[in-house]
N, C-alpha and C positions, 0 to 999 in steps of 0.2 A: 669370279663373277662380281661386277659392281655392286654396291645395296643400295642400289635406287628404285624407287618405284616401277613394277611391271605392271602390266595390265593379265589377267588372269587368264584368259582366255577359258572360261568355264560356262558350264551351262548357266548358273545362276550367274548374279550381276556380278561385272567388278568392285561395283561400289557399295562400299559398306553404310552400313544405317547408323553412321555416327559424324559425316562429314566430309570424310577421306575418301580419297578419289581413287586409290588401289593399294593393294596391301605393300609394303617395305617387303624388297628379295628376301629379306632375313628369312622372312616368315611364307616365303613361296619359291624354295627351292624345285617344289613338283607337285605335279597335283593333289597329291593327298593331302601335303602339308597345308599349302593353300585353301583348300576347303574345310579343314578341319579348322584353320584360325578361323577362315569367315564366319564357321559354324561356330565360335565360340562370341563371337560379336552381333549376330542377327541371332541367334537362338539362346545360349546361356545366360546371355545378359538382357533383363528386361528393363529395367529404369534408366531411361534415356539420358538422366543425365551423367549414372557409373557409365555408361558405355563409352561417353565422349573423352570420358577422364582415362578412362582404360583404353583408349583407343590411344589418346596423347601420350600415354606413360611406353606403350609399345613401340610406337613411331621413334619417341625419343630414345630408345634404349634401342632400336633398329641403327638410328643414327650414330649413337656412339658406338656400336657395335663395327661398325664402316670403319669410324677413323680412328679405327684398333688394328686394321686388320682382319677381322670373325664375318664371316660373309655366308656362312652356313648353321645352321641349327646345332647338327652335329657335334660342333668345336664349340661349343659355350660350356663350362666349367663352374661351379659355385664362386671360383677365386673372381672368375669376368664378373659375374653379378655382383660380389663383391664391391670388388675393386670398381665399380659406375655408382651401386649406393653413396660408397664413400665420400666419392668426387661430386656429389650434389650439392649445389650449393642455396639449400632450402630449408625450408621449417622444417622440424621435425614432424607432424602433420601429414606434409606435402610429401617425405620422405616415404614414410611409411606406405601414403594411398600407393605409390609406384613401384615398393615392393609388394603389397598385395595383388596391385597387378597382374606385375609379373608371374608371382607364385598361382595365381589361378590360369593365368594361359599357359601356362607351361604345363600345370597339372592337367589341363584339357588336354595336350598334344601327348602327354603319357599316357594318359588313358587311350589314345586314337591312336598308339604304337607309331606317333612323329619321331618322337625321342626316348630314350630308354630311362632315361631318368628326367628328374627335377633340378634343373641347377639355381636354383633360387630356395628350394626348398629348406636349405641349414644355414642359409643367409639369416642373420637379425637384424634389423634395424635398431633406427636410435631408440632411446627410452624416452617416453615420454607418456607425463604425468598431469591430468588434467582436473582441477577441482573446483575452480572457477570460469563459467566462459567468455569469451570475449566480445560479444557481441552489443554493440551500445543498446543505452538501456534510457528511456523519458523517466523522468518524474513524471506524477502524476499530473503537476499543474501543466508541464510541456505540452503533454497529448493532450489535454485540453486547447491548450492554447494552440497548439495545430490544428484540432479538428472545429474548431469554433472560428479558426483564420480562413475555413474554406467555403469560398461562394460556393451556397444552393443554389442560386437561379437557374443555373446550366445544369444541362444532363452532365456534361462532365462533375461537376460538383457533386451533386448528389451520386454519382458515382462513385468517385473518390472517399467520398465519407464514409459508405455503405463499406466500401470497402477494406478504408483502417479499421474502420470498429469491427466489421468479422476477422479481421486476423488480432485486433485488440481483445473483443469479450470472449472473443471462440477457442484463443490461441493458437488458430490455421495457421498450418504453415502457406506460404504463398503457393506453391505448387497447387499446393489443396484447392487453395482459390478461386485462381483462374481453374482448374476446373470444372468447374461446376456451373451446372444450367438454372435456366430459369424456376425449374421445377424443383429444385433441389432448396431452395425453399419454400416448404410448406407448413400447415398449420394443423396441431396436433392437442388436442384436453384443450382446447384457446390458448395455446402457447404456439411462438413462432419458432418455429427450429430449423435448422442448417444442416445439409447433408452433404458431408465433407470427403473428399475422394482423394483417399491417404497414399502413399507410396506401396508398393505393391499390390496395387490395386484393391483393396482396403477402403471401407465406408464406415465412417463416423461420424454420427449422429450429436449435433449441441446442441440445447433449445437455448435462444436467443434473449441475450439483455435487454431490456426495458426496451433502452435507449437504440440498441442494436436493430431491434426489433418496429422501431417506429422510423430507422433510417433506412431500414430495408422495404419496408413497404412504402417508404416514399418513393424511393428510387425505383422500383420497380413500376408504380402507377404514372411516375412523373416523366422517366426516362427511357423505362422500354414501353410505355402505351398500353401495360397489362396482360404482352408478351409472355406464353405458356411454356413456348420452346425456347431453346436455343442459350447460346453463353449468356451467362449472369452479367458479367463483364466483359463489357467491348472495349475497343478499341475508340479512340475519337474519329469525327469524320471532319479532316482541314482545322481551322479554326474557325467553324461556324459554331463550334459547342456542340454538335449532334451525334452521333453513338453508330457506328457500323455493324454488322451483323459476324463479326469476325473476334476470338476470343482476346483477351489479353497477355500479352506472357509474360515473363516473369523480369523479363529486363524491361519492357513497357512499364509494368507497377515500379520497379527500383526507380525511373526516370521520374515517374510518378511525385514519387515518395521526397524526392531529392528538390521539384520544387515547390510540393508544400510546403516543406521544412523552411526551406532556404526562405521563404512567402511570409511563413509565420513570424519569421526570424531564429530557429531555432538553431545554435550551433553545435549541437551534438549531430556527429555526424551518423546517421541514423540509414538503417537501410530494411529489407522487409522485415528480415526477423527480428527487428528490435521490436514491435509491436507484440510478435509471441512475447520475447522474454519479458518485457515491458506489464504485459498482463498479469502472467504469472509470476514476479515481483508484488505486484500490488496486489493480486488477489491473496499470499502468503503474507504481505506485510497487515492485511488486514483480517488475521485470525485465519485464513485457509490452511488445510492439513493438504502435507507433501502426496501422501497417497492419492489424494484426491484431484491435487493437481497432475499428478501423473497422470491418473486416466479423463481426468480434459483432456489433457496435451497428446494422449494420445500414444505415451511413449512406452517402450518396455521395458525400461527399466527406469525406478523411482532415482538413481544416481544420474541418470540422465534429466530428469526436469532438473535436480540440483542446480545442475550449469546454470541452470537460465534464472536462478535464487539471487538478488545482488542487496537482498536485505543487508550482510554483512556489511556492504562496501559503504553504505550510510551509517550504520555506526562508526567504522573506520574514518569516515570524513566528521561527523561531531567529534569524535575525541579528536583528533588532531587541530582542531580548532582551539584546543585546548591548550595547545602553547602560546600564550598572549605574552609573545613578546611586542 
């Protein structure tokens, strides 16, 4: 049997809720098999954006799977998975997400008696060790100088600004972001706060910097007209400057973001979450405790805000200054 794309023929749809127009034969040799993948991508996975990633890592290792030869579930071995890890030719990172992949649909389809075992399951991946992240990071005068290069006058503007300074002072991640409706800020003890709509469906609550706080209530009386419902952030309508009733997403903000930067003149190549990490640099390099930025940020683990710590890398850059040849 070829490994090309079939169509299902099943009660529920052929199309998966990640993109993909039908499942790879690999993974629908008969109907059980095929409904328990789909079941593992409409139901086990809920953050739409593992899903897309997981859905890619399956396709692709469906593909190589073809021009191996392996055209049935049955015949896959630990050495096959193996032997496709090996031959990637990707970050270590990238490596890893696509055998985690694997190892979680394949454990689905053991549990659903697709397959008798796990053939990915005694696979390792590469090693890799992470203690700084890599995410670009402003000085403090940069984000200035970006968010002070941004015309008010337009709703878009006041947009824009409203919305680096909540992923600046809040340290949202942009997901969080655009989430969030018009209601989701409100006012609490006379403090403005932010109700942030985390990954796994997850709300957390920041009350609002000064500054955060006086670009939010601008934007919200100047550009949505003092709007109760609906997305916080829109979309632009043409280039009239006017604001549509449709939310923003998360490749809208990167484009965003890309020509502010580029506006201000800033050449750090900067994209959403440099605004997180960016915050949480300067709130640590100015006397904040790691714990604390932890639970701003929202994270589970205090090793995780670390990443986004890039205090080091500025002592690193004074001392090296320090060879005055």
């Amino acid at each position: 049997m070829p490994n090309t794309p079939v169509n299902l023929g099943l009660p529920l749809s052929p199309q998966l809720p990640c993109g993909i127009a039908a499942l790879p034969a690999l993974y629908a040799p008969n109907e059980p098999a095929a409904r328990r993948t789909l079941e593992f991508f409409a139901a086990n996975i809920r953050n739409g954006n593992t899903r897309k990633a997981y859905a890619r890592a399956a396709v692709e290792f469906s593909a190589w799977c073809s021009a191996h030869g392996i055209t049935h579930l049955p015949q896959l071995q630990p050495v096959h998975v193996a032997a496709y890890i090996e031959g990637l030719q990707l970050a270590a990172p990238s490596v890893k997400q696509r055998l985690a992949a694997l190892r979680m649909l394949f454990d689905w389809l053991v549990i659903g008696q697709v397959i008798p075992m796990n053939p990915a399951g005694s696979v390792r991946g590469p090693r890799h060790s992470v203690k700084k992240g890599k995410t670009p990071v402003l000085t403090a005068e940069e984000a200035r100088a970006l968010l002070d290069a941004i015309d008010t006058s337009t709703a878009m503007g006041l947009r824009d600004r409203a919305l680096i300074g909540l992923m600046l002072y809040t340290f949202a991640r942009v997901g969080a972001a655009v989430r969030m409706q018009v209601d989701d800020v409100f006012v609490q003890a006379g403090r403005t706060w932010a109700r942030l709509h985390e990954k796994g469906g997850k709300q957390h609550e920041m009350p609002c910097h000064h500054k955060l706080q006086a670009w939010l209530d601008e934007y919200i009386k100047g550009a949505l007209a003092g709007a109760g419902k609906g997305p916080l952030f829109r979309t632009a309508a043409g280039q009239a400057g006017g604001l549509t009733d449709r939310p923003m997403s998360q490749a809208d903000v990167f484009r965003m973001i890309g020509r502010r930067a580029e506006a201000a003149g800033i050449r750090t190549r900067v994209g959403c979450h440099s605004f997180r990490a960016t915050g949480i640099t300067e709130y640590l390099r100015n006397g904040g405790r790691l714990e604390v930025a932890q639970q701003m940020a929202n994270h589970e683990s205090a090793r995780t805000t670390g990443l986004y710590d890039r205090r080091q890398g500025q002592v690193t850059l004074d001392e090296i200054e320090r060879v005055a040849i």
